[in-house]
MOPAC internal coordinates of N, CA, C and O (Angstrom, degrees):
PM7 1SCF
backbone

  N    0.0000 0     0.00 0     0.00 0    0    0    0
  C    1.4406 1     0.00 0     0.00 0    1    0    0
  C    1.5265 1   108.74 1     0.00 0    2    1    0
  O    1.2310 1   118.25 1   -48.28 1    3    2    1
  N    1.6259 1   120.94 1   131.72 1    3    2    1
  C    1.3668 1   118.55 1  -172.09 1    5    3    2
  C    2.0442 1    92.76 1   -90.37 1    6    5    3
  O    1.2310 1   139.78 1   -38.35 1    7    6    5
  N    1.5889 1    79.23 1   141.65 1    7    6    5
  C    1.1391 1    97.41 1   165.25 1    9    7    6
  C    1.8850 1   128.84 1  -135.71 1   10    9    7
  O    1.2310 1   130.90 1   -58.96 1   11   10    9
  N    1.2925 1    96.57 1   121.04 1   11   10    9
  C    1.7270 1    93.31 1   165.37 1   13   11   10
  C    1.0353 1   143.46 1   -51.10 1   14   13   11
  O    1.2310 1   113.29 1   -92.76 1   15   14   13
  N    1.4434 1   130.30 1    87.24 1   15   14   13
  C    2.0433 1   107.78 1   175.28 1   17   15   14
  C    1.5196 1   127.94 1   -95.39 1   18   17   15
  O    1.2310 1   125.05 1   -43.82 1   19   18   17
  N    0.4808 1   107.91 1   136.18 1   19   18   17
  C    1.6475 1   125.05 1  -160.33 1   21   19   18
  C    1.7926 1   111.95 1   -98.71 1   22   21   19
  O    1.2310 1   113.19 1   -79.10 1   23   22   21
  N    0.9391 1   130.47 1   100.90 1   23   22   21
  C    1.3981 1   124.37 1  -157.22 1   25   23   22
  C    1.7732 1   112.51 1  -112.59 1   26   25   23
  O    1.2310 1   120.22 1   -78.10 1   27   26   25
  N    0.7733 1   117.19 1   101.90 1   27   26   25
  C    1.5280 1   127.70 1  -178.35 1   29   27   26
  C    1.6357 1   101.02 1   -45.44 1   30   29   27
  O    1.2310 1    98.19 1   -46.63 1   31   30   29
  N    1.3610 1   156.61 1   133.37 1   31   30   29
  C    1.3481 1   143.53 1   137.82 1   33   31   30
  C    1.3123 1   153.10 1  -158.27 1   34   33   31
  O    1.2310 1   116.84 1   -60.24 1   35   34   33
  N    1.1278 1   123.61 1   119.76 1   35   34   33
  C    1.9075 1   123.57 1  -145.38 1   37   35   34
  C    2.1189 1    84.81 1  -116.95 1   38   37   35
  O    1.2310 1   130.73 1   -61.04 1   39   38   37
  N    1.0603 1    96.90 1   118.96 1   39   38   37
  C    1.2834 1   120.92 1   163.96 1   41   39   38
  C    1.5504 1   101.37 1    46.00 1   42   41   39
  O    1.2310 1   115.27 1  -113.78 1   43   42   41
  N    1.0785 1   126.58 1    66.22 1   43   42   41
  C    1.6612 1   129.63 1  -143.73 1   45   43   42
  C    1.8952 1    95.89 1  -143.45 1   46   45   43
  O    1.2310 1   130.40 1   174.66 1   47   46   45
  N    1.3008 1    97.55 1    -5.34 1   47   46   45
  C    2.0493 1   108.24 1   176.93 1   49   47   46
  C    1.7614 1    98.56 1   -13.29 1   50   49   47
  O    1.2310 1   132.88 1   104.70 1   51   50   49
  N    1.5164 1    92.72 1   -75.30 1   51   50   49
  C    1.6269 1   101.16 1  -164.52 1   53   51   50
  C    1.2890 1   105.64 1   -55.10 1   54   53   51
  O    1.2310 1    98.15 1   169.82 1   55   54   53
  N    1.0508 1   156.68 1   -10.18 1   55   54   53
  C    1.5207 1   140.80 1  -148.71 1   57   55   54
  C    1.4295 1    94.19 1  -126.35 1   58   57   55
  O    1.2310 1   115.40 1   159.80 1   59   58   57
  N    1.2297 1   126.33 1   -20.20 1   59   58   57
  C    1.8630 1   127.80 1  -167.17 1   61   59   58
  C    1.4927 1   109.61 1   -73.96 1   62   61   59
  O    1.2310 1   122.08 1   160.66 1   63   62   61
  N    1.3116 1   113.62 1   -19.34 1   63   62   61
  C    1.7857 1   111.64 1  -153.81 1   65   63   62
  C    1.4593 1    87.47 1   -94.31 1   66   65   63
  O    1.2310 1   107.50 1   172.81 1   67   66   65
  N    1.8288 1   140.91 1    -7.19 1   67   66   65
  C    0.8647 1    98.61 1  -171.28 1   69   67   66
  C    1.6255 1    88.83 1  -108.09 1   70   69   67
  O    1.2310 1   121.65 1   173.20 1   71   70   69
  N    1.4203 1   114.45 1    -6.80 1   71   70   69
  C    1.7531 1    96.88 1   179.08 1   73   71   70
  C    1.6550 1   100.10 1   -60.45 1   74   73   71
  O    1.2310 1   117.84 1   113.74 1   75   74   73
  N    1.4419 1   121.71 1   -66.26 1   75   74   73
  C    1.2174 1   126.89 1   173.23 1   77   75   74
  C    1.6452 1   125.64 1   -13.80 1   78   77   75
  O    1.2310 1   129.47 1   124.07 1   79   78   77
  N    1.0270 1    99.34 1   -55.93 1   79   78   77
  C    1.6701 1   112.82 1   159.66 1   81   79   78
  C    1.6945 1   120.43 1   -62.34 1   82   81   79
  O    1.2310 1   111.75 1   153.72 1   83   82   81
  N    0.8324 1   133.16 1   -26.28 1   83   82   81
  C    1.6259 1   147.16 1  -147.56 1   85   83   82
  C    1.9803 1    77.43 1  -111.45 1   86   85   83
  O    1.2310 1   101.40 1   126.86 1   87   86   85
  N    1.3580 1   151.50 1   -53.14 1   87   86   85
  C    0.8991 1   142.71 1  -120.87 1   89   87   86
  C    1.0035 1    80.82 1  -122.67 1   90   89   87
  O    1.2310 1   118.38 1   -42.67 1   91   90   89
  N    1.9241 1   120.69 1   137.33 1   91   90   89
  C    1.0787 1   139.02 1  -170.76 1   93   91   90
  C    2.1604 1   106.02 1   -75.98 1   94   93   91
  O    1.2310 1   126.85 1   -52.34 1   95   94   93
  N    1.2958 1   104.43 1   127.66 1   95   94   93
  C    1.1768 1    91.33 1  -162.71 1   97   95   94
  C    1.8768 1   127.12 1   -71.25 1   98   97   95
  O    1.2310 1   128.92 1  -178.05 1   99   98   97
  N    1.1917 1   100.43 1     1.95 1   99   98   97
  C    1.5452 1   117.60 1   159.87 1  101   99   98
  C    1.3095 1   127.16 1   -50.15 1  102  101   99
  O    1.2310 1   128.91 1   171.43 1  103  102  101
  N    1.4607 1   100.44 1    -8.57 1  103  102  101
  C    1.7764 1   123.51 1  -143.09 1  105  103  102
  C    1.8076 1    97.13 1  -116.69 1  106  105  103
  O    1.2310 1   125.67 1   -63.27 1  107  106  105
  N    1.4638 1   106.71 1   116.73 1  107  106  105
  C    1.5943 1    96.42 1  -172.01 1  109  107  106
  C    1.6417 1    80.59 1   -84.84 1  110  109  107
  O    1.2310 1   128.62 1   -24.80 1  111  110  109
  N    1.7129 1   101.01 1   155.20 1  111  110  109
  C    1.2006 1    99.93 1   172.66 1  113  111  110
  C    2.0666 1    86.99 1  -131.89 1  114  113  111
  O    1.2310 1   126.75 1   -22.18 1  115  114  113
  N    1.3261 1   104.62 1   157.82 1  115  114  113
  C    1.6519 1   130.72 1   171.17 1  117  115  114
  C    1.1111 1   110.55 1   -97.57 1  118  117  115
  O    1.2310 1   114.57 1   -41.93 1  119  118  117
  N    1.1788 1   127.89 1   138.07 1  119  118  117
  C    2.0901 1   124.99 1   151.54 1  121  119  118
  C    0.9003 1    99.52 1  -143.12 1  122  121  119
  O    1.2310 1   125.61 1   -61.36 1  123  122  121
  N    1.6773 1   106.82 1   118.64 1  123  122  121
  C    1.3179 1   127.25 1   163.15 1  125  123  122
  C    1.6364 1   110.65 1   -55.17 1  126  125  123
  O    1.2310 1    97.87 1   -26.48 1  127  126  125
  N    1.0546 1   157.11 1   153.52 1  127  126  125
  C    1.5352 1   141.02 1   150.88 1  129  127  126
  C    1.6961 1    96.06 1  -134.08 1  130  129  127
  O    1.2310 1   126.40 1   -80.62 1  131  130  129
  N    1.2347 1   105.29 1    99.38 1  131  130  129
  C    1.3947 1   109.77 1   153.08 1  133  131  130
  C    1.2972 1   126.68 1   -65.98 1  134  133  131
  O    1.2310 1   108.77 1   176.25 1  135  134  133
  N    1.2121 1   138.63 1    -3.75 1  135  134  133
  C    1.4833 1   137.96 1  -171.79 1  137  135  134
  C    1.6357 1    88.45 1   -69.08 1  138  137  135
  O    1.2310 1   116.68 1   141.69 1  139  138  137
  N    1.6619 1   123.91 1   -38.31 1  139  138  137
  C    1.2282 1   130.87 1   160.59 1  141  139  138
  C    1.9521 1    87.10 1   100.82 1  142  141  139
  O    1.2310 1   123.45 1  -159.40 1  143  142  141
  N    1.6554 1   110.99 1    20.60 1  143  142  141
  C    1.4075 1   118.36 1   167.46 1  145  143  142
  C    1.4821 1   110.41 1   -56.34 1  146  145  143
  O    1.2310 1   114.11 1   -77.91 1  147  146  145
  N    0.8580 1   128.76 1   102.09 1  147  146  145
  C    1.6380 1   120.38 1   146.49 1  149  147  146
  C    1.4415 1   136.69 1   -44.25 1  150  149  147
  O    1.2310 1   122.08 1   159.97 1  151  150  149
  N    1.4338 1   113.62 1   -20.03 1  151  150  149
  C    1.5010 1   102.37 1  -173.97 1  153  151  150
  C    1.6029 1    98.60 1  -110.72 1  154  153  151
  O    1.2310 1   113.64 1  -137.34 1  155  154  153
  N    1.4094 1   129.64 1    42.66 1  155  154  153
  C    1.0697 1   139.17 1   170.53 1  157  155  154
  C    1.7252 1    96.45 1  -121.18 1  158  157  155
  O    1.2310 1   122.53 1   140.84 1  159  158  157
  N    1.0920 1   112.76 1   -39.16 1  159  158  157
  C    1.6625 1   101.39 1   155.87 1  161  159  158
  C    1.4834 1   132.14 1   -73.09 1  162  161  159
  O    1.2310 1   116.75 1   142.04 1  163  162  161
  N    1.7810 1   123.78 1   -37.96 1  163  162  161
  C    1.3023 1   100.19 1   166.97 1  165  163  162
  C    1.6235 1   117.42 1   -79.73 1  166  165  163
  O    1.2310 1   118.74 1   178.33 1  167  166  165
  N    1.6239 1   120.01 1    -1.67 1  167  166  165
  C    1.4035 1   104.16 1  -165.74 1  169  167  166
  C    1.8915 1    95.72 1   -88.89 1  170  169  167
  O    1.2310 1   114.91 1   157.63 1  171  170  169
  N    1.2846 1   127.25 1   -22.37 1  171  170  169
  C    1.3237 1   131.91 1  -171.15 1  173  171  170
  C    1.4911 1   107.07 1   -83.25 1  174  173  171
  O    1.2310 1   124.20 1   137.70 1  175  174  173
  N    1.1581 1   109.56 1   -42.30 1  175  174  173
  C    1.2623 1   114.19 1  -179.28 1  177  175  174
  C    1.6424 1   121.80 1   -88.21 1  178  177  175
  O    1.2310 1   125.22 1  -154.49 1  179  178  177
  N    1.3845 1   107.58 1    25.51 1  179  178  177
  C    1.7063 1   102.75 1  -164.67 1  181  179  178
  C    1.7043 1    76.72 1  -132.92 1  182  181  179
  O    1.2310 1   115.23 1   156.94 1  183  182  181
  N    1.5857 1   126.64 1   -23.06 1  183  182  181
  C    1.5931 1   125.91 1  -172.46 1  185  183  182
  C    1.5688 1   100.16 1  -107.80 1  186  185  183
  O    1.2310 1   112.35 1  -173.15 1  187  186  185
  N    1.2748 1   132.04 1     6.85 1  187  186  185
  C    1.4509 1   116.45 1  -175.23 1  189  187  186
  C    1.4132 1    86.74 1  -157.25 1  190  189  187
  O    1.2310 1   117.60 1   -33.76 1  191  190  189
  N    1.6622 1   122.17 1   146.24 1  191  190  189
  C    0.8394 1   131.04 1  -171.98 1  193  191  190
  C    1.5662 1   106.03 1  -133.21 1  194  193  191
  O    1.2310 1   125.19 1  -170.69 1  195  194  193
  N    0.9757 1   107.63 1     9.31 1  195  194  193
  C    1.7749 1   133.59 1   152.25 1  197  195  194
  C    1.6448 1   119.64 1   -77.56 1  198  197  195
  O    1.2310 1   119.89 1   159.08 1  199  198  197
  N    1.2789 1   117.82 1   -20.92 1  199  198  197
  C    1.2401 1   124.16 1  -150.48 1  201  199  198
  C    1.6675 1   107.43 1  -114.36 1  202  201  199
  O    1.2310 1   116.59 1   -38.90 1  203  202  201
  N    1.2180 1   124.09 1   141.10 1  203  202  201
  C    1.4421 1   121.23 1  -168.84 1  205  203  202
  C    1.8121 1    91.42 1  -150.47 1  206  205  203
  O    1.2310 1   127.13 1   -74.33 1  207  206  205
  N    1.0151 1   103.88 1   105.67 1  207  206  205
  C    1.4187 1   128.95 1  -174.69 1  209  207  206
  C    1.9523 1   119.52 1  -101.21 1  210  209  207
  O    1.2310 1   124.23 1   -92.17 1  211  210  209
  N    1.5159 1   109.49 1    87.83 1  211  210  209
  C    1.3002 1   134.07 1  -175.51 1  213  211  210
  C    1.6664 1   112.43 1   -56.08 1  214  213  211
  O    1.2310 1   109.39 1   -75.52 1  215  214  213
  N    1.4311 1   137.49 1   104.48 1  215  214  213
  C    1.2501 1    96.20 1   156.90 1  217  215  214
  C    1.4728 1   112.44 1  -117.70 1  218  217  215
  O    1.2310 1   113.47 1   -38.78 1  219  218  217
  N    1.4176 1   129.96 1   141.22 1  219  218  217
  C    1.3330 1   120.49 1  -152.55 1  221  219  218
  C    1.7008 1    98.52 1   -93.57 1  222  221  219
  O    1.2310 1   116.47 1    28.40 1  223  222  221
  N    0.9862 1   124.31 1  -151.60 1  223  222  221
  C    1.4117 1   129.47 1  -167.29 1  225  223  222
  C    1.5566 1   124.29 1  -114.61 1  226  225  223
  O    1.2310 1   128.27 1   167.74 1  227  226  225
  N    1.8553 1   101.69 1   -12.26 1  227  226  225
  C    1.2517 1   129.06 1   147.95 1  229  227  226
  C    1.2741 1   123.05 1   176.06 1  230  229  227
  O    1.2310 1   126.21 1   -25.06 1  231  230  229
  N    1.3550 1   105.67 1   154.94 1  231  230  229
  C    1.4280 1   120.70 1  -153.19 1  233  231  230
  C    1.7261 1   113.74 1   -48.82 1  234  233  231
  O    1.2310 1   123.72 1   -81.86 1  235  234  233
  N    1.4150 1   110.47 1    98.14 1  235  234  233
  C    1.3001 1   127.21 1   178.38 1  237  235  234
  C    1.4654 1   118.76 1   -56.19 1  238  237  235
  O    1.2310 1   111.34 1   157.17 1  239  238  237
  N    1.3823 1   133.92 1   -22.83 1  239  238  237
  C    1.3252 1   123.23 1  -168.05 1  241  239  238
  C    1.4646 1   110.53 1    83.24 1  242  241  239
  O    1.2310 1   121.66 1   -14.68 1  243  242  241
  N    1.5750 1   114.43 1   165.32 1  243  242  241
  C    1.2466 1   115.78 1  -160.86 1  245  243  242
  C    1.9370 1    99.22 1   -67.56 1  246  245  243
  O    1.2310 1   122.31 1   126.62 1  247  246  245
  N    1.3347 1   113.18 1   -53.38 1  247  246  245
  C    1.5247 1   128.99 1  -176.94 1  249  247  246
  C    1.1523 1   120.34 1   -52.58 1  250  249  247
  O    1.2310 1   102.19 1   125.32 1  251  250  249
  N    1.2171 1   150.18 1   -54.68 1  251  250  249
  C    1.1721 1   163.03 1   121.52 1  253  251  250
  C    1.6140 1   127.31 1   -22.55 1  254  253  251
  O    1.2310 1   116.54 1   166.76 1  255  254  253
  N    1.0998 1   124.19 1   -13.24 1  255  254  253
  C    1.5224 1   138.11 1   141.21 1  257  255  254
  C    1.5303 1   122.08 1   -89.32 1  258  257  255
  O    1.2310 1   120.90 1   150.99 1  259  258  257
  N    1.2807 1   115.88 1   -29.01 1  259  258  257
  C    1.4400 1   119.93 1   151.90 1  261  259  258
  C    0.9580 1   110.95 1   -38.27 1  262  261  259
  O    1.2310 1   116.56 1   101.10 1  263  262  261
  N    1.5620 1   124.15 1   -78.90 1  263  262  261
  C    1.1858 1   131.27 1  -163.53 1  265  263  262
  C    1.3906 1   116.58 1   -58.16 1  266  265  263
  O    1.2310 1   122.81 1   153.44 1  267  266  265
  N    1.5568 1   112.23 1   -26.56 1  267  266  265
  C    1.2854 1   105.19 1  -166.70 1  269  267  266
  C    1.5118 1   110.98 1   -86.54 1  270  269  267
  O    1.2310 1   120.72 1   174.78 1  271  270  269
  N    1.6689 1   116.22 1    -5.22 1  271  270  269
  C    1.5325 1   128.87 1  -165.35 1  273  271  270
  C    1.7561 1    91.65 1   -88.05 1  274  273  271
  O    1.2310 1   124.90 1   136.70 1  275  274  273
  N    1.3726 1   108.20 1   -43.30 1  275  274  273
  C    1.5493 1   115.51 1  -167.23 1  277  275  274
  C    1.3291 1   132.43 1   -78.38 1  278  277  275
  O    1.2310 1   125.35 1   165.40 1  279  278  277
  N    1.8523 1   107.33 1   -14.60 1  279  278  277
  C    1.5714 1   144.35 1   164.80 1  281  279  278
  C    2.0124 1    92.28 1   -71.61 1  282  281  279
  O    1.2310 1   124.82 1   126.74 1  283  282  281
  N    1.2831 1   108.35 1   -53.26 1  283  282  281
  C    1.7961 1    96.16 1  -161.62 1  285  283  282
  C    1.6570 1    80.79 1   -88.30 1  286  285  283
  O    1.2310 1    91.27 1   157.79 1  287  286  285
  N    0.9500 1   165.83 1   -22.21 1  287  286  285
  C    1.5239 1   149.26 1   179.55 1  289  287  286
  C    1.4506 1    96.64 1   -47.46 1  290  289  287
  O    1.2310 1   134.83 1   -32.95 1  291  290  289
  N    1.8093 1    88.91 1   147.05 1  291  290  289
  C    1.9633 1   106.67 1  -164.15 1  293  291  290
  C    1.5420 1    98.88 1  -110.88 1  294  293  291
  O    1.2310 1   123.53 1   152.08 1  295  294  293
  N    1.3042 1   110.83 1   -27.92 1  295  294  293
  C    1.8232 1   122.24 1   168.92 1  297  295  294
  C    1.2426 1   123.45 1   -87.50 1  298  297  295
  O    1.2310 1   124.67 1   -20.55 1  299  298  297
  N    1.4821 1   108.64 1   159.45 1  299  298  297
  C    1.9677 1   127.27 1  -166.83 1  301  299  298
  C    1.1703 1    95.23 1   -80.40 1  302  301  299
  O    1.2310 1   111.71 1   158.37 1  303  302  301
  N    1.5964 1   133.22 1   -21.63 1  303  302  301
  C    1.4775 1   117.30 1  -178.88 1  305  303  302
  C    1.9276 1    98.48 1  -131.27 1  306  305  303
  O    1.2310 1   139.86 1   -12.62 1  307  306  305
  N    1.4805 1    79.09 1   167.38 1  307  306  305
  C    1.7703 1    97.00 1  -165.13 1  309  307  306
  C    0.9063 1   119.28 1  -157.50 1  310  309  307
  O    1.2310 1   119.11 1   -62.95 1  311  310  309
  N    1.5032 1   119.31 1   117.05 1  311  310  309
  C    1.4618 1    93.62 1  -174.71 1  313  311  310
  C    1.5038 1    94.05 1  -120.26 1  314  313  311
  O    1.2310 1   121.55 1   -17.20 1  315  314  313
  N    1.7802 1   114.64 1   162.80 1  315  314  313
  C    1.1318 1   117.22 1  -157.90 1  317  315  314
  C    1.4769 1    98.59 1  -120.99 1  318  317  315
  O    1.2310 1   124.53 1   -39.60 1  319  318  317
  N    1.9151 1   108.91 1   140.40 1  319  318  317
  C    1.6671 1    92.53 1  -165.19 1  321  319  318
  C    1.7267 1    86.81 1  -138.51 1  322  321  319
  O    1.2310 1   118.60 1    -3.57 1  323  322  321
  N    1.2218 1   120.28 1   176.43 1  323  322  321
  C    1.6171 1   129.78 1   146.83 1  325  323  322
  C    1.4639 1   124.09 1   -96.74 1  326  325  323
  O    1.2310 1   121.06 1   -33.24 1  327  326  325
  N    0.8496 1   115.58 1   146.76 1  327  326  325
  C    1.8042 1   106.15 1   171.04 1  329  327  326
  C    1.7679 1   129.39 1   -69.40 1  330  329  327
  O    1.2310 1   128.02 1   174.23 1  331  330  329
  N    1.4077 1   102.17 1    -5.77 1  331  330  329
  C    1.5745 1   104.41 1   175.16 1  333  331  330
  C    1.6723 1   104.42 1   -98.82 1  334  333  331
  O    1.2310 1   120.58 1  -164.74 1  335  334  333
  N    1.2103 1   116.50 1    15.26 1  335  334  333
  C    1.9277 1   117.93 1  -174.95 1  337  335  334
  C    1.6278 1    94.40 1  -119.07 1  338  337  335
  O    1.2310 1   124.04 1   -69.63 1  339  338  337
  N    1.7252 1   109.85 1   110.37 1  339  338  337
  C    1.7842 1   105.41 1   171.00 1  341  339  338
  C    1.6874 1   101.19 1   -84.59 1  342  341  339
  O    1.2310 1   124.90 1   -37.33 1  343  342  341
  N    0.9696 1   108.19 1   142.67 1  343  342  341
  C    1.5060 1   127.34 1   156.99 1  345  343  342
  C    1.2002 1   124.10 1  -129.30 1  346  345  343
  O    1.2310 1   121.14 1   -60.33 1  347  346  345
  N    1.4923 1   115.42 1   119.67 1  347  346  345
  C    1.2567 1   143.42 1  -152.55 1  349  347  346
  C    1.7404 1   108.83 1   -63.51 1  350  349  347
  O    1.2310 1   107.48 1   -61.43 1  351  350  349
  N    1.0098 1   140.95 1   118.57 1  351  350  349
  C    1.2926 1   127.25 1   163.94 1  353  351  350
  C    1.6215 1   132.64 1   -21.61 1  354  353  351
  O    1.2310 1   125.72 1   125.50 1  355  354  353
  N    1.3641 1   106.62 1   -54.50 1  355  354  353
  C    1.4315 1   114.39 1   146.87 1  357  355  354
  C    1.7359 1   118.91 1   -20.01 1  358  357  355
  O    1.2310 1   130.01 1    94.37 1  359  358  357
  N    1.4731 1    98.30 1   -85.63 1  359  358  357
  C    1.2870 1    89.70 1   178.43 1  361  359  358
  C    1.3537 1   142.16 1   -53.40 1  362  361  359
  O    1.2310 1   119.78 1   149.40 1  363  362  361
  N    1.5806 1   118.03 1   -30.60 1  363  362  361
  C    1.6827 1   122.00 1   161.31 1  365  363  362
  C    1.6958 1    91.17 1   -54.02 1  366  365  363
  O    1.2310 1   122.18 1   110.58 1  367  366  365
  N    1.0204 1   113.43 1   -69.42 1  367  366  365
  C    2.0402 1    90.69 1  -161.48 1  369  367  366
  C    1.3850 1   115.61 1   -41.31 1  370  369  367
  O    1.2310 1   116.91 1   142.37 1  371  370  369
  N    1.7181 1   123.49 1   -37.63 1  371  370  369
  C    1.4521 1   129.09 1  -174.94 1  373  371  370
  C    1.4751 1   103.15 1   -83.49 1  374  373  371
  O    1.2310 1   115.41 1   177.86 1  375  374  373
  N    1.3294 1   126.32 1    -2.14 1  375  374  373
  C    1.8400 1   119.04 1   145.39 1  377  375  374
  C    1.4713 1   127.83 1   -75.71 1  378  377  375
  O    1.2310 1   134.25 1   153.19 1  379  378  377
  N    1.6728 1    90.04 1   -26.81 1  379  378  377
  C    1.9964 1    87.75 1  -164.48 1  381  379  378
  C    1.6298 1    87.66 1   -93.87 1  382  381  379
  O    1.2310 1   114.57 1   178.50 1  383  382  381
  N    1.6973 1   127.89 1    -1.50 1  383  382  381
  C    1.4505 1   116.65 1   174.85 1  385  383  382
  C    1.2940 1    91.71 1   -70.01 1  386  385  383
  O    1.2310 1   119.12 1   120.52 1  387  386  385
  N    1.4936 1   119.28 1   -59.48 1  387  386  385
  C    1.5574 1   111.22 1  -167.66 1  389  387  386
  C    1.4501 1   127.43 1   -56.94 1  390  389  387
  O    1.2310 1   126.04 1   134.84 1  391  390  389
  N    1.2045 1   106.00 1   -45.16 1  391  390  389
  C    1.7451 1   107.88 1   165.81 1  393  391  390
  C    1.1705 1   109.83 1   -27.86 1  394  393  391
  O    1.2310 1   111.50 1   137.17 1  395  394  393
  N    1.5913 1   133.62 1   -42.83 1  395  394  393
  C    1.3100 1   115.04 1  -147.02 1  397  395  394
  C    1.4683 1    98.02 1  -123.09 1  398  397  395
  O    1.2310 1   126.64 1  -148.48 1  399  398  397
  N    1.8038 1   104.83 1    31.52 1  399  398  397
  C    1.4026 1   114.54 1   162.02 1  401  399  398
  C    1.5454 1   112.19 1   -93.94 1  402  401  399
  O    1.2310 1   124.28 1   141.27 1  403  402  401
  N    1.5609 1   109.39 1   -38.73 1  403  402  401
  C    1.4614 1   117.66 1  -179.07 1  405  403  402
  C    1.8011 1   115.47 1   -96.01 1  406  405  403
  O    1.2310 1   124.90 1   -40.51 1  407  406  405
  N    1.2500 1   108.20 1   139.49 1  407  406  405
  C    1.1693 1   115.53 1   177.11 1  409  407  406
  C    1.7052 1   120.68 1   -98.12 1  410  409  407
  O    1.2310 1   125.11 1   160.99 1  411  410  409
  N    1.3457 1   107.80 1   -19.01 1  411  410  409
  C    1.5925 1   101.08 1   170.48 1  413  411  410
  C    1.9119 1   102.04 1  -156.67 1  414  413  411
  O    1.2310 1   133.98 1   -78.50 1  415  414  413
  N    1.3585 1    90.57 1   101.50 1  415  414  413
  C    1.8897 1    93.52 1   167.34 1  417  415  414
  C    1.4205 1    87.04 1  -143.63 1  418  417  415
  O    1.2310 1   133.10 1    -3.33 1  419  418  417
  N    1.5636 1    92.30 1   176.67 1  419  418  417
  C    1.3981 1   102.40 1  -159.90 1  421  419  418
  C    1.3858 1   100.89 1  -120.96 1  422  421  419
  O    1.2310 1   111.95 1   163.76 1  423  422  421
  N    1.6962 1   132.78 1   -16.24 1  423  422  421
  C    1.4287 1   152.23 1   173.27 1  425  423  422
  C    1.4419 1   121.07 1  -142.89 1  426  425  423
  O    1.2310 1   121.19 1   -36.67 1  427  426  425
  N    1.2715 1   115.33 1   143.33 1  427  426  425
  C    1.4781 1   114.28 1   172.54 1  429  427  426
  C    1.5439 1   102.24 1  -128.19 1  430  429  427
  O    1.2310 1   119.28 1   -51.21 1  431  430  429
  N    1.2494 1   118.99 1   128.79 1  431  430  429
  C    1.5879 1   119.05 1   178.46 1  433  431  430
  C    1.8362 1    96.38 1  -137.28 1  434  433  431
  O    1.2310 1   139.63 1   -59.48 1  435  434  433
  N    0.9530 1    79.54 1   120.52 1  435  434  433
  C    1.5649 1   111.33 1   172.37 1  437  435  434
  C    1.6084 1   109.99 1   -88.83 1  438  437  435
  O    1.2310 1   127.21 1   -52.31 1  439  438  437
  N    1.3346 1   103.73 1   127.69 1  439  438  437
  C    1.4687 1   115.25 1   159.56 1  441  439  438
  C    1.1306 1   132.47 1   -64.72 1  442  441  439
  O    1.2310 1   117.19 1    -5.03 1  443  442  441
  N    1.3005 1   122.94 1   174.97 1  443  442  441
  C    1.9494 1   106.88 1   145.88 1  445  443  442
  C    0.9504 1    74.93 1  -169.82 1  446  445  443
  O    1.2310 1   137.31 1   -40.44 1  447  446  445
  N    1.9263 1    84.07 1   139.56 1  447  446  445
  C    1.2140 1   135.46 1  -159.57 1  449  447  446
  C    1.6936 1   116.87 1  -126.42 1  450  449  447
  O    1.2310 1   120.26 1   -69.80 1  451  450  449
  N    1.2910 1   117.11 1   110.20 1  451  450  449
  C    1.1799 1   143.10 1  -155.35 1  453  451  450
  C    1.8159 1   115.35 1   -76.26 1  454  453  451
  O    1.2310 1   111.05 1  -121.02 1  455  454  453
  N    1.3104 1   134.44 1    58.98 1  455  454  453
  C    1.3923 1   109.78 1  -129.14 1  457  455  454
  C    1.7210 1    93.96 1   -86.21 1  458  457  455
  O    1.2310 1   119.18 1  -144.33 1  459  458  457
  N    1.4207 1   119.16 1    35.67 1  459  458  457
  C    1.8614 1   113.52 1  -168.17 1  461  459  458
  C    1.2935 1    84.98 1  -121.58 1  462  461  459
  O    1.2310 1   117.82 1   169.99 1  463  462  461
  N    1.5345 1   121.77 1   -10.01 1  463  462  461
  C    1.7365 1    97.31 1   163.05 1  465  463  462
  C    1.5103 1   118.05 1  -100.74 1  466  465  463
  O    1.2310 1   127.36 1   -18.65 1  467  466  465
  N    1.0512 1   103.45 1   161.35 1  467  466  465
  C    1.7460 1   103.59 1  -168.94 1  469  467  466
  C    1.9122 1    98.93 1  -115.80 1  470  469  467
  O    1.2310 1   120.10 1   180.00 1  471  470  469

């Protein structure tokens, strides 16, 4: 199942290459970059051909670049991330298992669950 990720990110260069990597490359992914850097769009977008790198005209804020990552998304599902949160490869596959448990929701929010606190 294709999925969109949508990546929130203000001066966040170093931290992007490993979501990018972690995300199955079938998978269009978005990054907003409000820093309004340019060479975080030709350097991402010249090494991944998954990757479609936004920069808006000024720095939108986390909400308002959301929206604007989730308006150009080409897929029914999306999931929405920041660039300082890793998520394990593992876990994208144990989302797109569940996706294709439900046939009509409108959000999926995942917990995490700490099991060393009591």
């Amino acid at each position: 199942m294709n999925i969109s990720f949508v990546i929130v990110s203000y001066k966040s260069f170093h931290l992007l290459e490993k979501h990018i990597i972690s995300i199955p490359k079938e998978n269009e992914i978005i990054i907003i970059e409000n820093s309004l850097d340019i060479n975080v769009k030709s350097k991402f977008e010249t090494l991944y051909s998954n990757v479609k790198v936004i920069i808006p005209q000024n720095n939108l804020g986390y909400a308002k670049a959301l929206n604007l990552g989730l308006h150009k998304a080409k897929n029914n599902f999306v999931m929405c991330m920041v660039s300082d949160v890793n998520i394990k490869k593992e876990c994208l596959v144990g989302i797109s298992k569940i996706l294709d448990l439900f046939e009509d929701f409108a959000i999926l929010a995942p917990t995490y669950s700490n099991e060393s606190i009591h």
